[in-house]
PAZAPA-4460 file (N, C-alpha, C; in steps of 0.05 Angstrom, whole numbers, plus 32768, in hexadecimal, padded with zeros to 4 digits):
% residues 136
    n_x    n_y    n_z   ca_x   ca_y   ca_z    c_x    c_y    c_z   seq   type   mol
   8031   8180   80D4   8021   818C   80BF   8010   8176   80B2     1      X     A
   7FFC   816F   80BF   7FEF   815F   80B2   7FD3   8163   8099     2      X     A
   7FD1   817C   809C   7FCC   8183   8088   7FD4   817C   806A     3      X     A
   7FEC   817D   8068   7FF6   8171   804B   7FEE   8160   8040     4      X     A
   7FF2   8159   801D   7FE7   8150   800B   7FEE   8130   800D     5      X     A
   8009   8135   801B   8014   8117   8023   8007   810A   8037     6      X     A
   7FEE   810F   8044   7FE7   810F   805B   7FCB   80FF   804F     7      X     A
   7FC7   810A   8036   7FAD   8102   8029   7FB3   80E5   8023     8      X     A
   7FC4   80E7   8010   7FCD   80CB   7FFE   7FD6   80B8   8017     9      X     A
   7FDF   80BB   802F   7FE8   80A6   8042   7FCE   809E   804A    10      X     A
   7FB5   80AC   8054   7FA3   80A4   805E   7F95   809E   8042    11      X     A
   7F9A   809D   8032   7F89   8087   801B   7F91   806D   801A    12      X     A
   7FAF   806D   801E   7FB7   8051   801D   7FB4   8047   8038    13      X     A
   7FB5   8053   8051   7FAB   8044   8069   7F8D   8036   8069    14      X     A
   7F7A   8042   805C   7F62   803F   8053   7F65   802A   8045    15      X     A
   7F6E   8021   802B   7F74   8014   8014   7F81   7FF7   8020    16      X     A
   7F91   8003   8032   7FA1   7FED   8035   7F97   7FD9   8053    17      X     A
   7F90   7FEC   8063   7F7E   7FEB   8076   7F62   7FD0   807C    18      X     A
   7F54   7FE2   8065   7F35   7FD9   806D   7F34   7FC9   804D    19      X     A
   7F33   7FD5   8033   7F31   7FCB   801A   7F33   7FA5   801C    20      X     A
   7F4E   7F9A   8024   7F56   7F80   801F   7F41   7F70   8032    21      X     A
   7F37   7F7C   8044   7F14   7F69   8051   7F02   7F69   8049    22      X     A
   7EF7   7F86   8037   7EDB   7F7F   802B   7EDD   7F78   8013    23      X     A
   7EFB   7F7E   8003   7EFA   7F71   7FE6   7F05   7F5E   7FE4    24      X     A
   7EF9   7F45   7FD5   7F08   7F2C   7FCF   7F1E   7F31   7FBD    25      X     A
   7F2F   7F1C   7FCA   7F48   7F1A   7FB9   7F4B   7F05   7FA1    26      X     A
   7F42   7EF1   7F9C   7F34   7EE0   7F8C   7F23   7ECC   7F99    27      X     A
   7F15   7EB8   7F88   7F00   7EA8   7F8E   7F18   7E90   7F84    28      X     A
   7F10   7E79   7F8C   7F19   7E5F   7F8D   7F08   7E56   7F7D    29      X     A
   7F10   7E36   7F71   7F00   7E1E   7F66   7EE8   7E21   7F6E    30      X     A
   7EE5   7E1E   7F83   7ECA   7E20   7F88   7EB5   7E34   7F93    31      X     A
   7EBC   7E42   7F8E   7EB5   7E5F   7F88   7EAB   7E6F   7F9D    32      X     A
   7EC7   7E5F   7FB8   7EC0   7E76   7FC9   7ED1   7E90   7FD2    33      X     A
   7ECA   7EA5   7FDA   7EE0   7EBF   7FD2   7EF2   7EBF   7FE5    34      X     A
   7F0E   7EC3   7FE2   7F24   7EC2   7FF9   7F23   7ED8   7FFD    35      X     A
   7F2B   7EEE   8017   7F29   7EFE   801B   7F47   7F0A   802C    36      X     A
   7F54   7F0F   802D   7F6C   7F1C   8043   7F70   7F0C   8052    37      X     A
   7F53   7F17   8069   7F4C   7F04   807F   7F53   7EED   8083    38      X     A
   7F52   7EDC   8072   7F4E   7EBD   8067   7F70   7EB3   806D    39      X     A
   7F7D   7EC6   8064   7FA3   7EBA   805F   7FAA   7ECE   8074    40      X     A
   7FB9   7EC8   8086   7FC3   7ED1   80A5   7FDA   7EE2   8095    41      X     A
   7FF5   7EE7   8086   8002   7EE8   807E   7FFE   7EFA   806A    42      X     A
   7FEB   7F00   8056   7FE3   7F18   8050   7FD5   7F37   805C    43      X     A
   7FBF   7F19   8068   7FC0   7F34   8077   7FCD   7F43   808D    44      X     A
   7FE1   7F3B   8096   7FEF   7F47   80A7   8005   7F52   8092    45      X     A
   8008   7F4E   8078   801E   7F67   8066   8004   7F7C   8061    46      X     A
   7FF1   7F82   805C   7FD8   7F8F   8061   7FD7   7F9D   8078    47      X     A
   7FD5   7F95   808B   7FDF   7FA9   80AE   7FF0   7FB5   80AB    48      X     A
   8008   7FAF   80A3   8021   7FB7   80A3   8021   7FCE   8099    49      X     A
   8018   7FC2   807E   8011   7FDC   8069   800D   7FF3   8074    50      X     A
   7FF0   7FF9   8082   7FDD   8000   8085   7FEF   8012   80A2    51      X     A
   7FF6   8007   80AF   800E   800E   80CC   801D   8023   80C2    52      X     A
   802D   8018   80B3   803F   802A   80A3   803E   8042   8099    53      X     A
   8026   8047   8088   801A   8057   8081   800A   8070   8097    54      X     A
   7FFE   8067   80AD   7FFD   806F   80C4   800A   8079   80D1    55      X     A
   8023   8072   80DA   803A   807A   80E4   8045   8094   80D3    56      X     A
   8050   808B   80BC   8060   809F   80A4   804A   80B5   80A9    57      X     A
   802C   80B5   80A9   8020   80D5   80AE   802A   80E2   80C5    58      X     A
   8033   80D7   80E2   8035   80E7   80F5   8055   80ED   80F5    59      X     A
   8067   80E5   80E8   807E   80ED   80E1   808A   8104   80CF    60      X     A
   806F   8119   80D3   8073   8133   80C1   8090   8144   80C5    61      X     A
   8096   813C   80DE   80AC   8150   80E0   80C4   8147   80D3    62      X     A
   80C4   812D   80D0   80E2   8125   80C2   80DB   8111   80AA    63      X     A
   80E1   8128   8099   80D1   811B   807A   80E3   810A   806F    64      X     A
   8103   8108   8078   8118   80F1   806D   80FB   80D5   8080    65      X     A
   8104   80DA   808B   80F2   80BC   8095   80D4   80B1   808E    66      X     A
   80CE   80D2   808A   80AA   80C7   807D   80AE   80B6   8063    67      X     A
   80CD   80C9   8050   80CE   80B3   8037   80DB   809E   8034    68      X     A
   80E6   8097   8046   80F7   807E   8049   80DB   806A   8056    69      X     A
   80CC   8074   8061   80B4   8058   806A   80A2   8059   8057    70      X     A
   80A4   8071   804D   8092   806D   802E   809F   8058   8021    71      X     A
   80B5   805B   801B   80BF   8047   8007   80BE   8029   8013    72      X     A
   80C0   8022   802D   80BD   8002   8036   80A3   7FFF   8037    73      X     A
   8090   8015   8033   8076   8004   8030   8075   7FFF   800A    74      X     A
   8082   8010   7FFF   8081   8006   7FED   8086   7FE9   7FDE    75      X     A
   80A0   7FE5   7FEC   80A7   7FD2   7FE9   809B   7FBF   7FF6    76      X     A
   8092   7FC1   800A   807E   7FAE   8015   8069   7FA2   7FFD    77      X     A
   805B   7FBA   7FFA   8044   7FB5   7FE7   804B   7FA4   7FCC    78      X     A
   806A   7FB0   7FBF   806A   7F9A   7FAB   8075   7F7C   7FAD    79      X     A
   8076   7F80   7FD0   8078   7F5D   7FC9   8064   7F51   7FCD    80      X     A
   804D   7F5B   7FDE   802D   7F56   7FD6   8024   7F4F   7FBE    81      X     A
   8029   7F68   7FA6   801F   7F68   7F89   8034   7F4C   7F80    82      X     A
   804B   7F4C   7F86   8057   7F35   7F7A   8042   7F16   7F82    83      X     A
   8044   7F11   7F93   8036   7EFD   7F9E   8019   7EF7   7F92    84      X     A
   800B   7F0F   7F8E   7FF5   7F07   7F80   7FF5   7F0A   7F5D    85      X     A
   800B   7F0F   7F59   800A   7F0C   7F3E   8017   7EF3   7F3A    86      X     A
   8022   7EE4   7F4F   803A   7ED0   7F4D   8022   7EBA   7F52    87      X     A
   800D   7EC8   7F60   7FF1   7EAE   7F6A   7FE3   7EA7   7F4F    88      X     A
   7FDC   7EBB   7F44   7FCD   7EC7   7F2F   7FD8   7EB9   7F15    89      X     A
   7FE4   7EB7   7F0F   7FF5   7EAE   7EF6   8007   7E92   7EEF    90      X     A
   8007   7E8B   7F0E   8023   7E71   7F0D   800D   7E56   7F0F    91      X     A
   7FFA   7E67   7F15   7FE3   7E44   7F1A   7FD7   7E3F   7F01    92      X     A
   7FD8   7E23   7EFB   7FCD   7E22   7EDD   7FAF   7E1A   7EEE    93      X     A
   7F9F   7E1B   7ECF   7F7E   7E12   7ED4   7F75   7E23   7EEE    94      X     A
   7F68   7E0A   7EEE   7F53   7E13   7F05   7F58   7E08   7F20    95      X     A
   7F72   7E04   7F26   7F7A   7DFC   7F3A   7F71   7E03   7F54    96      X     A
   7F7F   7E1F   7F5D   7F6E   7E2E   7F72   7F62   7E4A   7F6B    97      X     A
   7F6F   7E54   7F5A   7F62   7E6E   7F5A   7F4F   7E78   7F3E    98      X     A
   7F39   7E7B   7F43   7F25   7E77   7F2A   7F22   7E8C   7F17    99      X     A
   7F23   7EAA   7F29   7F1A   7EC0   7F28   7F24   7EDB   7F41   100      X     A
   7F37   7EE7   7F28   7F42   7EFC   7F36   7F34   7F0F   7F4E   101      X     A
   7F34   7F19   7F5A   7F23   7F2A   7F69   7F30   7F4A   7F67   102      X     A
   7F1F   7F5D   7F6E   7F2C   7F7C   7F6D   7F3B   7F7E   7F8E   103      X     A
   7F3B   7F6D   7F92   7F4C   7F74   7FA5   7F74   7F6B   7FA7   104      X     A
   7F72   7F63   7F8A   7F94   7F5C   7F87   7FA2   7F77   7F7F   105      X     A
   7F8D   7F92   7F73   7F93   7FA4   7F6B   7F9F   7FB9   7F88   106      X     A
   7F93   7FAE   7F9A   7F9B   7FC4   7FB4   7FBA   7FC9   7FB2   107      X     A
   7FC8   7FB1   7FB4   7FE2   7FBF   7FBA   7FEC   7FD7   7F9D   108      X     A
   7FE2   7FD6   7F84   7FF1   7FE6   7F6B   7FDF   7FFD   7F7A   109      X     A
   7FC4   8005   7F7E   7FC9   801F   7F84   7FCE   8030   7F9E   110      X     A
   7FDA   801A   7FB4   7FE3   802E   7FC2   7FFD   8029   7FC3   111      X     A
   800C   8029   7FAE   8025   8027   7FA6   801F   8041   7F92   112      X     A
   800E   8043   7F89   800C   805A   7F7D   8007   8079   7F8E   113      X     A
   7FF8   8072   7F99   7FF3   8088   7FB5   8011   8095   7FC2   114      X     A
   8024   807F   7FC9   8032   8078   7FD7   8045   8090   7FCE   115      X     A
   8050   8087   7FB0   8065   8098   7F98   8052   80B8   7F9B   116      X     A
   8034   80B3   7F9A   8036   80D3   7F9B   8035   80E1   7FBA   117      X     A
   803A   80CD   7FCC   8038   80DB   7FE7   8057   80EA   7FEB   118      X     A
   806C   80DC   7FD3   808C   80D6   7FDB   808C   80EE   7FC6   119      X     A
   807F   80F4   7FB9   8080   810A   7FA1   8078   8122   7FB7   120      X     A
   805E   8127   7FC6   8061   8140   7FD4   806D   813E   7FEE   121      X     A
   8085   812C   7FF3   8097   8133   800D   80AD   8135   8006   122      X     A
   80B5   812F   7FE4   80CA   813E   7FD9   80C3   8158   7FDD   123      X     A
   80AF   8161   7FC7   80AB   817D   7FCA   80B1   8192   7FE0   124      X     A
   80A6   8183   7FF5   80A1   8193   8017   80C5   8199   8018   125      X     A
   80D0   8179   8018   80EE   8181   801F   80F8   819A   800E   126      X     A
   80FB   8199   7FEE   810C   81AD   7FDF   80FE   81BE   7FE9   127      X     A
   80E5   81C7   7FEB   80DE   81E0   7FFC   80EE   81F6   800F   128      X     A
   80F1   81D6   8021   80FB   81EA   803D   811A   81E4   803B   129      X     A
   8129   81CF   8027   8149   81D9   801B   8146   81F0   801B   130      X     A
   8135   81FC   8004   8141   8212   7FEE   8137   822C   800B   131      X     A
   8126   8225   8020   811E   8243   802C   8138   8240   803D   132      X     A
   8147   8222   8045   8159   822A   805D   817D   8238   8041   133      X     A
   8176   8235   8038   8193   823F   8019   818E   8261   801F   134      X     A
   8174   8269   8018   8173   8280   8027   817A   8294   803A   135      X     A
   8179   8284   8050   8185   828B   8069   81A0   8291   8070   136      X     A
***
């Protein structure tokens, strides 16, 4: 069923998590050139991952225990992303290396946000088809 709403929000964050972390800088340095994903081997491959994950979990419509259980390790993925750049972001004094935030440190909070509401309509789907098999 790919149709579903959960189907939307995964392919936002494959998008998001995907393509976003190459065209948007993640911050600029001292000398004011912009780092980008690309640039650190190691992010961006938690960025692939991401992005994999999220990919996968859509074609796993039939078994929604598993769509939310990879929902949740990308979650967790993602917040050790957000950790890291808030851990970059904050722990360096001055102007050491990082000068100027970029919109791209924000990628992982919203598809961590995407994520919770993709896990919100595959709850739903499940109590759904509980309460039709109680029925039976």
């Amino acid at each position: 069923m790919i149709q579903r709403i959960q189907t939307f929000f995964l392919v936002v964050v494959a998008l998001m998590t995907g393509l976003s972390p190459f065209l948007l800088s993640l911050w600029k340095d001292a000398s004011g050139t912009e780092i980008f994903a690309s640039n650190v081997l190691w992010i961006s491959l938690m960025f692939y991952a991401s992005a994999a994950l999220a990919l996968i979990t859509i074609f796993m419509y039939k078994n929604r225990q598993n769509q939310f259980v990879l929902n949740r390790l990308n979650m967790i993925l993602n917040l050790f992303l957000l950790g890291f750049f808030v851990y970059r972001s904050l722990n360096l004094s001055g102007e050491s290396e990082i000068s100027e935030k970029g919109i791209g440190m924000l990628i992982p909070v919203f598809s961590i946000v995407f994520l919770v509401l993709a896990n919100r309509a595959i709850k739903k789907d499940e109590d759904l088809v509980k309460s039709v098999d109680r029925l039976r």
